[in-house]
C-alpha positions in Angstrom: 0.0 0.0 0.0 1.1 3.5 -1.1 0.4 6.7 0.5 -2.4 7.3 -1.7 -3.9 3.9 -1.1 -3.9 4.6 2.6 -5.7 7.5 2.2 -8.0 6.2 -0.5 -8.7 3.8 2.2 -9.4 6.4 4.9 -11.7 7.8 2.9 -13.9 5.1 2.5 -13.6 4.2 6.7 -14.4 7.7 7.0 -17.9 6.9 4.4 -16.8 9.8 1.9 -17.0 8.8 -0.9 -20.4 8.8 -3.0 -21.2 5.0 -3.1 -20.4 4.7 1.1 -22.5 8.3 2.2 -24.9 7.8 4.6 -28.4 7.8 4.1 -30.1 6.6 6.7 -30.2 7.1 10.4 -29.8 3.1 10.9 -26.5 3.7 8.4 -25.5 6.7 11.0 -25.9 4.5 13.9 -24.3 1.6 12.3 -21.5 4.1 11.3 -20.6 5.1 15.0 -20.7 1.6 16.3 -17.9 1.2 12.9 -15.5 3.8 13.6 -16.0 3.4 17.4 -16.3 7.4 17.8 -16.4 10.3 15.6 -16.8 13.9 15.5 -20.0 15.4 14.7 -18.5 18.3 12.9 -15.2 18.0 11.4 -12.6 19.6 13.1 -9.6 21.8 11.6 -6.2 20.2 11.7 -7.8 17.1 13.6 -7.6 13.6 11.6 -10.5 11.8 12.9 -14.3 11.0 11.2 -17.1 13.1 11.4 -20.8 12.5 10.6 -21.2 15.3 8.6 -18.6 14.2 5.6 -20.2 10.4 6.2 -23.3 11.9 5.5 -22.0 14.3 2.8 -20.0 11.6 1.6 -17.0 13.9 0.8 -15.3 17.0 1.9 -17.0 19.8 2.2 -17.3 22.9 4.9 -19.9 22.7 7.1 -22.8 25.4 5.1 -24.2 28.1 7.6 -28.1 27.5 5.2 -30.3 25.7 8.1 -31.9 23.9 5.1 -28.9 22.5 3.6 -29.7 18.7 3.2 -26.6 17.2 4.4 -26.5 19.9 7.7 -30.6 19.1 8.3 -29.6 15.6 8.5 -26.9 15.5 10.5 -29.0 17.7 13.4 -32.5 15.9 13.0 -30.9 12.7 13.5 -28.9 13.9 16.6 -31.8 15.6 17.9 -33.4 12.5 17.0 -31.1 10.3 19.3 -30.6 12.1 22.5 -32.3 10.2 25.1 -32.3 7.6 22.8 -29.4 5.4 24.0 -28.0 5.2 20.4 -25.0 6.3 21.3 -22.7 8.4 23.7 -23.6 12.1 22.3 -21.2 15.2 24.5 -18.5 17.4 23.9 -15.6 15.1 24.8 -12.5 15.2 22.7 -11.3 19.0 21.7 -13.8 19.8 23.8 -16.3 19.5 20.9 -19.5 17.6 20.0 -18.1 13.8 20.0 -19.9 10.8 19.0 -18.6 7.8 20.7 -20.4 4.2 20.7 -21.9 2.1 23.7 -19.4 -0.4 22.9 -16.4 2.1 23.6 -17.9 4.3 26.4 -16.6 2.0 28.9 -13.4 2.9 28.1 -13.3 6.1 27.9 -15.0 6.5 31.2 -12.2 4.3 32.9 -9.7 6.9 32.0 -12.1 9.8 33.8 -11.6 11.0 36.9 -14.9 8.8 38.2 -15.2 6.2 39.9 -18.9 5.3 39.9 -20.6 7.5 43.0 -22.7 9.9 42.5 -20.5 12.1 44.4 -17.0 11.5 43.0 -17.6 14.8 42.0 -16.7 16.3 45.8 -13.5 14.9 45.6 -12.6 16.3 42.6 -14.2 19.7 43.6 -12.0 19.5 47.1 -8.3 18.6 45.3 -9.1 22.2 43.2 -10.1 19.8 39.9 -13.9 20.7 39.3 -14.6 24.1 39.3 -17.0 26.0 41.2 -19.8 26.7 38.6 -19.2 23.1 37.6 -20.0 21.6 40.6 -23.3 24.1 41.2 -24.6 22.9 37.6 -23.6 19.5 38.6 -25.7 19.8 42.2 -28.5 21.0 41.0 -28.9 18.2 38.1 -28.2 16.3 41.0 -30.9 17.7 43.2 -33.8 18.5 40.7 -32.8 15.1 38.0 -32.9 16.5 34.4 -33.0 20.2 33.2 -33.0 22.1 30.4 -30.6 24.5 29.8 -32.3 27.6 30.9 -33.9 26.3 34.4 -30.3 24.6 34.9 -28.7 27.4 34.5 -31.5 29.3 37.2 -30.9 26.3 39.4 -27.4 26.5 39.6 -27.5 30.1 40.1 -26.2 31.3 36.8 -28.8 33.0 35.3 -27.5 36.4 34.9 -26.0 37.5 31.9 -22.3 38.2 33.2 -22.4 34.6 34.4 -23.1 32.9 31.0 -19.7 32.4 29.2 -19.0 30.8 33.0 -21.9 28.3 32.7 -21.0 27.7 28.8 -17.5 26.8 30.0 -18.3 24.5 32.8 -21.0 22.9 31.3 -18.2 21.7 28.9 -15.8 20.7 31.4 -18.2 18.0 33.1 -18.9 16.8 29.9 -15.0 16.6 29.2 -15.2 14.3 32.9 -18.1 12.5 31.3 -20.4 14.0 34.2 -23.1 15.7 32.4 -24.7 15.2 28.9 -27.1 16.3 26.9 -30.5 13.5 26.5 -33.2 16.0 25.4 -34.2 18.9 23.1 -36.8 21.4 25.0 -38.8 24.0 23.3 -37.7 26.9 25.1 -35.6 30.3 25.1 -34.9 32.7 23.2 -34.8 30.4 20.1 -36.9 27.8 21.5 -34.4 25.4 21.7 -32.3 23.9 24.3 -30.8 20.9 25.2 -31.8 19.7 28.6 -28.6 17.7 30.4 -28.4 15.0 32.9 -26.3 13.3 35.3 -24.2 10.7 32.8 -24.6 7.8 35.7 -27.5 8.0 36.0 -28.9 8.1 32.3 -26.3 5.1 32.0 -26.5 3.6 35.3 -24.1 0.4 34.5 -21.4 2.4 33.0 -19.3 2.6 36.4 -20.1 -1.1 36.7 -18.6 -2.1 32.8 -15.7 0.4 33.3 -14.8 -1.0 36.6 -12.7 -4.1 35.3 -10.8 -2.1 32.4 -7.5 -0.6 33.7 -6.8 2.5 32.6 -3.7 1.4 30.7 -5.8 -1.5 28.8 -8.5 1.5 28.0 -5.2 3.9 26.3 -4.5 0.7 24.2 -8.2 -0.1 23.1 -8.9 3.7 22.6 -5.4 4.2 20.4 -5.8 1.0 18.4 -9.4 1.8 17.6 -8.6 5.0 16.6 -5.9 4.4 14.1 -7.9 1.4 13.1 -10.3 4.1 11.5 -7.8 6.8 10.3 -5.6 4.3 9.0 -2.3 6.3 9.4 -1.4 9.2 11.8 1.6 10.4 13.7 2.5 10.6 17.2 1.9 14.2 17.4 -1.5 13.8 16.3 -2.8 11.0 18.6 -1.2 13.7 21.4 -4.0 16.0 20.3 -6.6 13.8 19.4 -6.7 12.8 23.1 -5.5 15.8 24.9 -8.5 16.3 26.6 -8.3 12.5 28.2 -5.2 14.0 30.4 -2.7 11.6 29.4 0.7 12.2 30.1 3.5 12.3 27.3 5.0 8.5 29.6 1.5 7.2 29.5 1.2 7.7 25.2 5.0 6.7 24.9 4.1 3.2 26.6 0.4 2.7 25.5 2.1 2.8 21.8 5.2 0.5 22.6 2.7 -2.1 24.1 0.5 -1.6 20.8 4.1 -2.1 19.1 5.0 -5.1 20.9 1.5 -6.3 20.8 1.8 -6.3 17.2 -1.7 -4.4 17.2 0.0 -1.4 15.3 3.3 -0.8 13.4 5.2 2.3 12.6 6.9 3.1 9.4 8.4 6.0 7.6 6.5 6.6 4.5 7.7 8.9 2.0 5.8 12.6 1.8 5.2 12.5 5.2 7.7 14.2 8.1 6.7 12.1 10.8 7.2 8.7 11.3 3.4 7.2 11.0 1.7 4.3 12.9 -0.2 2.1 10.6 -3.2 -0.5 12.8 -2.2 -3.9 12.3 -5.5 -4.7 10.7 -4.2 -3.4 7.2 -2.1 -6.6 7.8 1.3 -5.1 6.2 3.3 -2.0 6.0 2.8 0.3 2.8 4.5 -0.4 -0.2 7.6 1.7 -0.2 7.6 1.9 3.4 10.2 1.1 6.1 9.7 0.1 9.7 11.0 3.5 11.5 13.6 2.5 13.5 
C-alpha cells in the first residue's frame, strides 16, 4: 500500500465517498458503532471521522443554510437520538461535539476521573479539579434530576448575563469528565431550543459497573488501536491531540504505543511525503508499499 492507497482507504472508513454516504439514520448508527467514535463536525487540523462528511459523503465545509440537506440531517438525526441510548452524544474530545459508541464508552469513562458515585464529583471539587460553577450545575442536576438548559442554569444560580460564558464553559468541562450530557431537546428560550442535560450515571446507570474491570492502561491501548484502526495512518503528534482532553501524560502515550508495538496491534513506518514517522493498525495486515519500519 502507497500513501495514496492509505488515504483512499481512509476515505472510504471515514464513508466519503459517494457510493459509502450515509443515508439513513440506521447507516449513522451503524457508522458510530464502525469507527468506534467520531466527531460530529469536522474539526480543523484534527484527523479523525465526522458524521457530517459520512453523511455528505466527501469533503465539504460545514454550510451556515439551516436547510442544507446534508447539515438538516446530521441535526434531526442527533436531535433525533438524544435520550435515545444510540449512542454516547457530549463534547468530549477537543472539547467539541463527539460521538462515541456504547461499545467504547466503557473505556473512555475508565480513564475519567470517576469512579462510579454519584459524588465522585466532591473529591474532585476539594483537590481544586472541578470548578466552582461546575459543581453548582452538577448539584442542581443532581438535586432536581434532568433540566434544560435555561432552568439549569437558574438552578445552579447562573442566570444572569455576566455569568453565562461561566456556565458555557463549565457545562463543557463536566462533559469533558463525562459527568453531564445532553438527552433532550426542549422548546424553550430565546430560540426555542435547548438541550436539557443529565447526570451521565444516572442516564447510564451500568457504565461505572462495565468500566470498573478495564485498567486505565488496557483503555489507552483499546482507545489508540481503535482510533488508528479508522484513520488508517497518523503520527505521534497527532494522537497527542486527538486525546489531549483525556489527560494523558507524554509517559503514559510513549508506553500505550510501545505495548501496541509489541503487541503487534500497530506498526510504525516511515512513508515517503510524510515528516513524521506514522503508525499504521495492524489490521491493514502489512506496511505500505515503499515503506520502512521506522527504527
Amino acid at each position: 500500500m502507497k500513501e495514496a492507497q492509505l488515504l483512499r482507504q481512509r476515505e472510504l472508513n471515514y464513508h466519503r465517498t459517494r457510493a459509502t454516504r450515509i443515508r439513513t439514520v440506521d447507516q449513522a448508527r451503524a457508522f458510530v458503532e464502525e469507527v468506534g467514535f467520531c466527531f460530529f463536525w469536522p474539526i480543523k487540523s484534527i484527523e479523525m471521522p465526522s458524521l457530517f462528511h459520512a453523511i455528505a459523503g466527501r469533503v465539504r465545509s460545514v454550510p451556515m443554510e439551516h436547510d442544507d440537506a446534508d447539515n438538516g440531517k446530521c441535526w434531526g438525526w442527533k436531535d433525533e437520538s438524544l435520550g435515545q441510548k444510540w449512542w454516547y452524544y457530549g463534547k468530549l474530545l477537543r472539547r467539541r461535539a463527539t460521538l462515541v459508541s456504547l461499545d467504547l464508552l466503557p473505556s473512555f469513562y475508565a480513564c475519567s476521573d470517576n469512579f462510579g458515585s454519584l459524588d465522585d464529583y466532591l473529591e474532585e471539587y476539594d483537590d481544586g479539579r472541578m470548578t466552582a460553577e461546575a459543581k453548582a450545575i452538577y448539584e442542581a442536576l443532581l438535586e432536581h434530576g434532568p433540566l434544560d438548559t435555561i432552568r439549569l442554569r437558574r438552578e445552579s444560580r447562573l442566570a444572569a448575563k455576566a455569568a453565562k460564558s461561566r456556565f458555557e464553559r463549565a457545562l463543557v468541562e463536566l462533559q469533558v469528565g463525562l459527568k453531564v450530557l445532553p438527552i433532550g431537546v426542549a422548546r424553550t428560550g430565546g430560540w426555542n431550543y435547548a438541550f436539557t442535560y443529565e447526570l451521565l450515571q444516572r442516564h447510564f446507570p451500568d457504565l461505572p459497573k462495565r468500566a470498573r474491570s478495564i485498567k486505565r492502561s488496557e483503555a489507552r491501548r483499546t482507545l489508540v488501536a481503535r482510533y488508528l484502526q479508522s484513520v488508517v495512518t497518523a503520527d505521534r503528534k497527532m494522537i497527542t491531540k486527538v486525546f489531549h482532553v483525556l489527560g494523558w501524560t507524554p509517559t503514559e502515550l510513549d508506553r500505550t504505543i510501545a505495548a501496541l508495538l509489541e503487541e503487534g496491534a500497530v506498526q510504525e513506518v516511515e512513508i515517503a511525503g510524510q515528516a513524521a514517522p506514522q503508525l499504521v493498525a495492524a489490521l491493514l495486515n502489512r506496511p505500505p508499499a515503499g515503506a520502512r519500519r521506522a527504527s
